[in-house]
N, C-alpha and C positions, 0 to 999 in steps of 0.2 A: 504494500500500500504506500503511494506517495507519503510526504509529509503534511501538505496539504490536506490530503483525505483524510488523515489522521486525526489532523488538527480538529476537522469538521464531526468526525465520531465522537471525539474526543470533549467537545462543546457538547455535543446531543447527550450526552450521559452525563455530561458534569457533575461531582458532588454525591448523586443518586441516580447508580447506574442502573438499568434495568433488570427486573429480574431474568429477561432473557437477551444476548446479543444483537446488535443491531447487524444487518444484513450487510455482506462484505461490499465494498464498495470498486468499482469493476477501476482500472489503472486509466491514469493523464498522460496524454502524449507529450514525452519531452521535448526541448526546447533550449538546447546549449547554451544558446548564445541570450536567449533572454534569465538562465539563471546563474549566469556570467552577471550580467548587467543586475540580476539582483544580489547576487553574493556582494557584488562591491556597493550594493546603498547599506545592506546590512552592517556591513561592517564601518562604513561611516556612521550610521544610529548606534554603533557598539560605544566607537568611541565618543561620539556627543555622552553618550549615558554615561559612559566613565566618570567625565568631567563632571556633567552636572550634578550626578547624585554622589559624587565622593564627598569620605565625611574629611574635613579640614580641621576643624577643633581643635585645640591645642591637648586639649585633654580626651581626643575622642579614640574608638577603640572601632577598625574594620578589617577584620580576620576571614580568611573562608580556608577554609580544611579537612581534611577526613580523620578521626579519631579513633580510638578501638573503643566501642560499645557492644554488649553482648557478643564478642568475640570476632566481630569482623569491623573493618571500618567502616565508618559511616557517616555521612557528609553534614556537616552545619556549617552557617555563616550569625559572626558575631556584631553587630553594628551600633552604634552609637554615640551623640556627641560628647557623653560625660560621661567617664566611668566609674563615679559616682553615683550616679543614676541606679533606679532599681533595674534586675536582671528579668525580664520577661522569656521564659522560653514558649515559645507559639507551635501547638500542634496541627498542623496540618488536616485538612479535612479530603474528603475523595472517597472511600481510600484511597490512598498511594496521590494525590494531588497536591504536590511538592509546592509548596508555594517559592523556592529560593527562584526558579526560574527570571520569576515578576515581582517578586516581593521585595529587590531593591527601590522599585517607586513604588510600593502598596504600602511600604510601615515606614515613609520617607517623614511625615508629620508627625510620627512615634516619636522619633529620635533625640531631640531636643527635651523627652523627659527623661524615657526609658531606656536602657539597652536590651535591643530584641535580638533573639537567637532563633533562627529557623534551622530547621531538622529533618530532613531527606528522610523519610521513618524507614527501615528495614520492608526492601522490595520498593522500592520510589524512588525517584531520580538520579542522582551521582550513586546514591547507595548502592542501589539498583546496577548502574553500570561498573560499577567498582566488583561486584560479588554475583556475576550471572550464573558461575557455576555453584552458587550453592544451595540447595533444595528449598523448591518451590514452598513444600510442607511446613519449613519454619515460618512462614509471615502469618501467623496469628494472634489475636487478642493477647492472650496473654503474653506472648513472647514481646510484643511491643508496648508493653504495658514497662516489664522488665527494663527494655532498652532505655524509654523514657525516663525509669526512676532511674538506672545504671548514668545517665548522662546529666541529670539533674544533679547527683553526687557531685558528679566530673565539673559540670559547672559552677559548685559551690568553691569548689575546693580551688580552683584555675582562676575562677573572678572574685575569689574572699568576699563573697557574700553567704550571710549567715544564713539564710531564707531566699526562695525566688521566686517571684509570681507564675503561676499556670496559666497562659490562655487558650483554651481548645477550642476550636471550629468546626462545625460540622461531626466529619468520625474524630477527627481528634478530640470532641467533646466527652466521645466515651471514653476516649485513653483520657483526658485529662480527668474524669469522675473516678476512673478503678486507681488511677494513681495518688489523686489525693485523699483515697480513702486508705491505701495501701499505706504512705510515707505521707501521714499531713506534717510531721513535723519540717519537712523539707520546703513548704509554700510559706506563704503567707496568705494566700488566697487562692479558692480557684473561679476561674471567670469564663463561662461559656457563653458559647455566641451560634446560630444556627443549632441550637443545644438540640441532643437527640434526646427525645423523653422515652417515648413509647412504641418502637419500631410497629407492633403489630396492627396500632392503630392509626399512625402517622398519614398513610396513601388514606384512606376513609376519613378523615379530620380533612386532610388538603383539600380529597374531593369536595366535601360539601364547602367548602371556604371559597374554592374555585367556582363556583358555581354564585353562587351568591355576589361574587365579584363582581360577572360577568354578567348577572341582571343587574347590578347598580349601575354600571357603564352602559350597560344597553348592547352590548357584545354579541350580535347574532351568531357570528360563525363562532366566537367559543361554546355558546350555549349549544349549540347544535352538536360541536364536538362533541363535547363534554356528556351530552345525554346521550348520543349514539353511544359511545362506551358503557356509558352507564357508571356507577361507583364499583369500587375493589372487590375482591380481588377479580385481575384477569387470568384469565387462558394462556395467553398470550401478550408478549411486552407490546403489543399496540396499544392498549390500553392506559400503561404507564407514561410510555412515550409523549401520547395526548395531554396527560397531567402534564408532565416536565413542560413540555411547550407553552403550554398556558402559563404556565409556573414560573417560568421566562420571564413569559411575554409581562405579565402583572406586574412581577418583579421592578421590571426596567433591566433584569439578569444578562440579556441578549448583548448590549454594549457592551456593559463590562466583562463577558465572555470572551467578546472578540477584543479588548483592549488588552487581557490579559494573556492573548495568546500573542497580541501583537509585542507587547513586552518582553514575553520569553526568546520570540526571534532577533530581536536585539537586546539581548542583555548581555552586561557585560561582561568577558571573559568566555560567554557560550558561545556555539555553533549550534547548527540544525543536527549535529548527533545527539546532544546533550536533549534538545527539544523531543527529538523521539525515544531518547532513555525514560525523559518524565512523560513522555504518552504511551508508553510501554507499562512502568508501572504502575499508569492508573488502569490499565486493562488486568496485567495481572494481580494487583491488590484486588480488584473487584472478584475475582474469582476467587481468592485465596479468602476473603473476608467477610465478602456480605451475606453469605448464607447461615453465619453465625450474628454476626449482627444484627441481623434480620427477625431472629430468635430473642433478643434478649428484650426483656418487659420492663414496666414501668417500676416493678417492685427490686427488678435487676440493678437499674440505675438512679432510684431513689435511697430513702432510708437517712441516716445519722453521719454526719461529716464531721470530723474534730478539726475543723477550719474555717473559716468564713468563706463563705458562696455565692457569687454575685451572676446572674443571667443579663446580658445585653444583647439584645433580641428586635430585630426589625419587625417593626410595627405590623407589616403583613408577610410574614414567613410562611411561603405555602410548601416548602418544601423538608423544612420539619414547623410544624405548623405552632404559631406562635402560642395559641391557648395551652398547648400541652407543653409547649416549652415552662409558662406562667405555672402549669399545674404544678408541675413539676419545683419549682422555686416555693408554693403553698407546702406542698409535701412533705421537702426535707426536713431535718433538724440539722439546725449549726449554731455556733457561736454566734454568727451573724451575719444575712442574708438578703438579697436583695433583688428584686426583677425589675430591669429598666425597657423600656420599648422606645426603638430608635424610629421615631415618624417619617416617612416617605421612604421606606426602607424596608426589603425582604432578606431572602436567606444569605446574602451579603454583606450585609450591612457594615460589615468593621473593615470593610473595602472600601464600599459605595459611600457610606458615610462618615472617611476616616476621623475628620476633625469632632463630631457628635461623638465617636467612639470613643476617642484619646483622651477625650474632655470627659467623660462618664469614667473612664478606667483613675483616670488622676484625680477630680472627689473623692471619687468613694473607694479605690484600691489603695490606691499610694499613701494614704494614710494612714496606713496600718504597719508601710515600711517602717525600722525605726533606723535613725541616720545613723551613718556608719564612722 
């Protein structure tokens, strides 16, 4: 499959990928001489990016490297203007949808409080390309559960910080709940965003949200969609498919899909190999992953935290839908707790809406740091 066609499967399942395959997509006739002429813009958008988004600080800290976590290496990058700042390690959501790609402009407004750590999770991007020979069977819940706490260690002890914040995305929201129920002493908080509550109910929750959207807008062709399907479960991933698309489209997801992939072909340091390492392993994390996570319930990822737990959650999440994200913040027991709804904003939001996000994480997180 081209890179391209990649790119495009790779968008259509974003985040929540079907329960069945999308149909292979048939090859593009190459074109030498015009991907000459684009090999060379890319690489001129490498280096603008370079520049613009280098951190300069006199005190700031920009590392990218492979480390030994759970026994193989595995790829993070360290960014920030002060190193003083708290240590945010950020899990990725997909599975396997590496944010390092793009996320030098995605956590670019971070910086200036935080220092963020992004994490190639075992079977995902550089990680992924770094360890292709070694068995598919290890990328499991717990085994990345493991890794996360194994490197949270590593980061304590490498950035002399006593404590680090957790922020989990999407699937990274279940790794960051099993981890900070595992090691709270290791956080200061945990803060989920696209939070998963209740896999079994989540497509049934969207649908009827979806639906309801799309009579307030007055949306013929979604409504039509949407009822030809009918609600969950399907037969068949056409069904699913139909949600996600709406789920897009409501969103505003569609742009920032494409800006995010437009990012990753020029970011810096990468090539278009590295781009289909991270679309490699969001195919196989999907396979290695979701049929467990697919399983796990709302009593799985609820219950008692010995940490404070903060949910920032777009206002219309249809893709883990924002009510059961709130239930789920009703639910638990912690130290101290909080569900914030980011307005004009779905299962993106700590993307889409970075500065509403940053501003919510530094009230209510950062407070809790104590200074070093």
């Amino acid at each position: 499959m081209t890179a391209l066609l990649r790119i495009l499967v790779a968008a259509a399942v974003a985040s929540a990928p079907w329960p069945q395959p999308p149909p292979a997509a048939q090859p593009l006739p190459r074109d030498p001489a015009a991907l000459e002429q684009l090999d060379a813009t890319l690489a001129f958008l490498r280096a603008r990016n370079a520049r613009d988004y280098a951190i300069t600080s006199p005190n700031g800290i920009d590392e990218a490297k492979y480390v030994e976590v759970g026994g193989i290496e595995q790829w993070i990058t360290i960014r920030g203007e002060d190193r003083n700042n708290p240590v945010v390690l950020f899990l990725h959501g997909g599975p396997g949808d590496a944010t390092n790609p793009w996320g030098y402009a995605a956590f670019r407004l971070w910086l200036k409080r935080f220092t963020v750590v992004q994490w190639d999770q075992r079977g995902s991007g550089r990680t992924l390309a770094k360890n292709r020979a070694a068995p598919a069977s290890a990328i499991t819940v717990n085994r990345l559960t493991d890794d996360g706490l194994e490197l949270a260690e590593l980061l304590r002890r490498t950035l002399r910080q006593e404590k680090i914040l957790l922020v989990g995305h999407s699937f990274g929201s279940i790794l960051g709940v099993r981890m900070a129920k595992a090691r709270p002493e290791l956080f200061h908080a945990f803060v989920g965003t696209g939070q998963v509550a209740d896999p079994p109910r989540s497509y049934t929750v969207a649908f009827d949200a979806l639906v309801k959207k799309a009579e307030a807008l007055g949306d013929a062709r979604a409504l039509r969609e949407l009822r030809e399907v009918g609600p969950p479960p399907y037969p068949r991933g056409q069904g699913y498919g139909v949600q996600r698309r709406w789920s897009n489209f409501f969103e505003g997801a569609d742009s920032f899909i494409a800006s995010m992939f437009g990012f990753a072909l020029h970011a810096p340091g990468y090539s278009v190999r590295d781009v289909n390492d991270w679309l490699d392993g969001q195919m196989l994390s999907a396979e290695q992953l979701v049929p467990a996570t697919s399983a796990l319930t709302a009593a799985d990822l609820g219950g008692t935290f010995a940490l404070p737990v903060f949910v920032i959650q777009g206002a219309e999440d249809f893709t883990t839908p924002t009510s059961l994200a709130r239930s789920f913040v009703d639910s638990i027991r912690a130290p101290a707790k909080a569900f914030v709804a980011i307005e004009g904003a779905g299962h993106f939001a700590v993307f889409m809406k970075p500065a509403a996000f940053v501003d919510e994480l530094a009230a209510r997180v950062r407070p809790l740091v104590k200074p070093r």
